[in-house]
C-alpha positions in Angstrom: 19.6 -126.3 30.6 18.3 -123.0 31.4 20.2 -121.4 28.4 18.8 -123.9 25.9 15.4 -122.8 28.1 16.2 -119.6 27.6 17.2 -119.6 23.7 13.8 -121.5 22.9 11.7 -119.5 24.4 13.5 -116.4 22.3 13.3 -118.6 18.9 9.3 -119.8 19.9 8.6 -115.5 20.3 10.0 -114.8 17.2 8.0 -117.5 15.4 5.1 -116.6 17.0 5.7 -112.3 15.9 6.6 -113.7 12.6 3.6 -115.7 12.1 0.9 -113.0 13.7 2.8 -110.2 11.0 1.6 -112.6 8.0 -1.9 -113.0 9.7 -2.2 -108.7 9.6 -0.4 -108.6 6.1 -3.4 -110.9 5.2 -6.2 -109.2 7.0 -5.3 -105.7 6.7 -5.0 -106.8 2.4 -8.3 -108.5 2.9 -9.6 -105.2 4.6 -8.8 -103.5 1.8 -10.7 -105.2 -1.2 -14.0 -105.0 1.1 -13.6 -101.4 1.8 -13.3 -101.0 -2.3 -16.8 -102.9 -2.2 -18.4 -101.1 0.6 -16.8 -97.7 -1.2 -19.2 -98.6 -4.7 -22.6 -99.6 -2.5 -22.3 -96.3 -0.6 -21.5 -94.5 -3.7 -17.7 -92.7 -1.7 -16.2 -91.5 -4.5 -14.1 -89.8 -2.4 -12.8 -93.0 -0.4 -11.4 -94.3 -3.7 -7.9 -92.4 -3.3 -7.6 -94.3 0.0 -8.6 -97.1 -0.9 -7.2 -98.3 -4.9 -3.6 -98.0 -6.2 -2.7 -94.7 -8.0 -2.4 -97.2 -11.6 -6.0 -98.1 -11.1 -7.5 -95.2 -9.6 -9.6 -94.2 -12.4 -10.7 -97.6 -13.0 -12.0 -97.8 -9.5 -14.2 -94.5 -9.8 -15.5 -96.5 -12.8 -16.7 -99.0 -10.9 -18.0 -96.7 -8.3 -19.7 -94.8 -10.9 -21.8 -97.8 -12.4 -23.3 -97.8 -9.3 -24.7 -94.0 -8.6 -27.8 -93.2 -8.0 -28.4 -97.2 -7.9 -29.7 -98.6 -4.7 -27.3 -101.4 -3.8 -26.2 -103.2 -0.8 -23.4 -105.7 -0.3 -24.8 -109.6 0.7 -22.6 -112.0 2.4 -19.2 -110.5 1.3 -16.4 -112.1 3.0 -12.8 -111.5 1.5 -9.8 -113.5 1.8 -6.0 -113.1 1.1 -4.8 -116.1 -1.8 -1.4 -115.1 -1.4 1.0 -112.3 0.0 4.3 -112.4 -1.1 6.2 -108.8 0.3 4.2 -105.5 -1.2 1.9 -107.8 -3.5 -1.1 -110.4 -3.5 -4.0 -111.7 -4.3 -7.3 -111.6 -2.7 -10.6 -113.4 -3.4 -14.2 -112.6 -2.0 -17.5 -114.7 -1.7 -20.9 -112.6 -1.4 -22.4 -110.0 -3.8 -23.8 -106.7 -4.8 -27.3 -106.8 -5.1 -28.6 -103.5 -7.1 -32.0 -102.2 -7.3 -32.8 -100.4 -11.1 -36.5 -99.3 -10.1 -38.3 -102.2 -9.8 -36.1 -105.0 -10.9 -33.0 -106.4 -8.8 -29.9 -107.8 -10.4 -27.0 -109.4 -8.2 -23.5 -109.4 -9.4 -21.7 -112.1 -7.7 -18.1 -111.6 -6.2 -17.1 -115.3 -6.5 -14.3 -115.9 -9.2 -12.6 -112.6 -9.1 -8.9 -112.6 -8.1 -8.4 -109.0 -6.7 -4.8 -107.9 -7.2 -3.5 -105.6 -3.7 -0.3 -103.7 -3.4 1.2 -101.8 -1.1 1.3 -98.4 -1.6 2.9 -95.3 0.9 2.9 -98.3 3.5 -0.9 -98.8 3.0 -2.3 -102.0 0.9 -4.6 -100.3 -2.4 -6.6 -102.6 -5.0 -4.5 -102.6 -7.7 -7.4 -104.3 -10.3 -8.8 -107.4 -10.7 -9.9 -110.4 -13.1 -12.5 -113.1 -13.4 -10.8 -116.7 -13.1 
């Protein structure tokens, strides 16, 4: 009995490791695609090497540069990994950008972009993304 005791305890701590290394794959993937946003509405270019995959790099400064000299701030964003599936996934986000051009504020919503992540040097990068 105590070796059968002893054997599920070892199988229930493996589970649980296996199970909490998903949840970071997720989070830290997550992390990511909300750094990429916080990176355009503070106007980092400089963050962007950190931050998007070496394929999409000048993309990313694209996006970053739409922004300059624009005051915007981020509303609401939450970001959440679709799916993970060993150095790749997909992550979606909820909230907005709301940017102010002088006197007039437009919002561009976050909702129905599928951000594509990889991992990079060990690190997850935003590898892109498209509208659904």
């Amino acid at each position: 009995m105590r070796k059968y005791r002893g054997l599920l305890l070892l199988v229930a701590s493996i589970l649980l490791f296996a199970g909490c290394s998903a949840d970071n794959q997720d989070t830290a993937a997550a992390k990511v695609v909300a750094s990429f946003y916080e990176t355009i509405v503070s106007q980092e270019r400089d963050r962007i090497g950190t931050i998007a995959c070496v394929d999409w790099e000048k993309n990313a400064l694209r996006e970053v540069d739409a922004f300059m000299g624009v005051k915007a701030e981020l509303v609401d964003l939450s970001c959440t990994a679709k799916e993970i599936t060993g150095d790749a996934g997909t992550v979606t986000c909820s909230g907005k950008i709301s940017a102010s051009y002088g006197n007039e504020t437009t919002d561009f919503p976050l909702e129905g972009r599928v951000h594509t992540v990889v991992r990079e040097q060990g690190d997850w990068r935003i590898c892109g993304f498209t509208n659904e």
